[in-house]
C-alpha positions in Angstrom: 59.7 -34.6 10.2 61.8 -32.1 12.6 65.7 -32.8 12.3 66.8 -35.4 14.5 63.4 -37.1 14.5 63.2 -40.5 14.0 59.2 -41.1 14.1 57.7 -40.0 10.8 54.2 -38.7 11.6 51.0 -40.6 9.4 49.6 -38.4 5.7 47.4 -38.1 8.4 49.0 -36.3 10.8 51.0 -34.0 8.7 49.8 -30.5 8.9 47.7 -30.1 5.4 47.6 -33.7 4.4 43.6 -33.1 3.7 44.4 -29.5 1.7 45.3 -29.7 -1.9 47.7 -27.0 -1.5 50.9 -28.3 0.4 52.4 -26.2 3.5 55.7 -26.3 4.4 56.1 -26.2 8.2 59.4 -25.5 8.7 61.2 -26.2 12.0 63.9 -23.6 11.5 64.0 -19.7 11.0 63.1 -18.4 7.5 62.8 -14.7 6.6 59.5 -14.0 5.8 58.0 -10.3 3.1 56.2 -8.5 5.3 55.1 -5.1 3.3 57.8 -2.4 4.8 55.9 0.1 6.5 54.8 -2.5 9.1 56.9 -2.9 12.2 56.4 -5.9 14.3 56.5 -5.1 17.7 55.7 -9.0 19.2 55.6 -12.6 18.0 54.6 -15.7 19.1 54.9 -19.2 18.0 52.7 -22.2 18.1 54.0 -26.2 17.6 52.8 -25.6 13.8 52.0 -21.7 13.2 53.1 -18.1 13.9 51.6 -14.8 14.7 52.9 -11.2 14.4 51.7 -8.0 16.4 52.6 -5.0 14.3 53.4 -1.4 16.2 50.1 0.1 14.3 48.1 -3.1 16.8 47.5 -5.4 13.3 47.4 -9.2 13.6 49.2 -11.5 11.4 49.2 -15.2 11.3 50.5 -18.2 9.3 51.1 -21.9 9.3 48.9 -24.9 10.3 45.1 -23.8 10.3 42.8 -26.9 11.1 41.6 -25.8 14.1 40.8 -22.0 12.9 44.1 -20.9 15.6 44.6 -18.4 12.4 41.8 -16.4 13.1 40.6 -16.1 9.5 37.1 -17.5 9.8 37.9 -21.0 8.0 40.5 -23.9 9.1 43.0 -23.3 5.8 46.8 -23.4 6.4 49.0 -20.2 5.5 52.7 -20.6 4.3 52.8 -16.4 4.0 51.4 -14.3 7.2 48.1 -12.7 6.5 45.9 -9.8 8.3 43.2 -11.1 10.7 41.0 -8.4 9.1 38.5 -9.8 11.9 39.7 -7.6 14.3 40.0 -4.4 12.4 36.8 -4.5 11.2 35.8 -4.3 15.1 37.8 -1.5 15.7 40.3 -3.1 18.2 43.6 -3.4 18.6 46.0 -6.1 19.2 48.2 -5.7 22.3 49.7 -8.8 22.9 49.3 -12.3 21.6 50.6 -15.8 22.4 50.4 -19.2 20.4 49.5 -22.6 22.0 49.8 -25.6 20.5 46.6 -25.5 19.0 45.6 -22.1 19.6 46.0 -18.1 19.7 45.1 -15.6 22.8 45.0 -12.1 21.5 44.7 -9.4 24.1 43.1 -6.5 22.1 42.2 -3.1 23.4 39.3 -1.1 21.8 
């Protein structure tokens, strides 16, 4: 429930009620490890995840995941970010990116 909420959303609902791990969605800033050499040039938040354009044109994403807006291939949720090696693998690279509520645009160059 966000702060200041007063409806408390059904277990079914709540992002990850149907994964065995729990997820925290957080509706407040928290720092997040990101390994050092990568510099994030853009970000872009959802209504339940987040994704990260680095300077070297990687993709990173967390939070909520049922609806595959992650880009990982599956519909599992993500407390830490992770690599869309999807994009990589096809040789292109991120430009820009921007989160919908259910979803992710990536603009990638080859």
């Amino acid at each position: 429930v966000l702060p200041g909420s007063t409806e408390v959303p059904s277990p079914q609902e709540q992002p990850g009620a149907e994964d065995a791990a729990f997820i925290s969605i957080q509706a407040f800033p928290a720092l997040l490890d990101l390994p050092q050499e990568l510099e994030v040039r853009g970000v872009s938040c959802g209504s339940r995840h987040t994704a990260a354009v680095t300077r070297g044109g990687e993709l990173y994403t967390w939070g909520w995941g049922k609806y595959g807006q992650l880009g990982h291939g599956d519909d599992a949720s993500s407390d830490q970010p992770r690599r869309v090696k999807f994009l990589a693998a096809e040789g292109l690279r991120v430009e820009e990116v921007t989160c919908g509520p259910w979803s992710t645009y990536v603009c990638v160059t080859e």
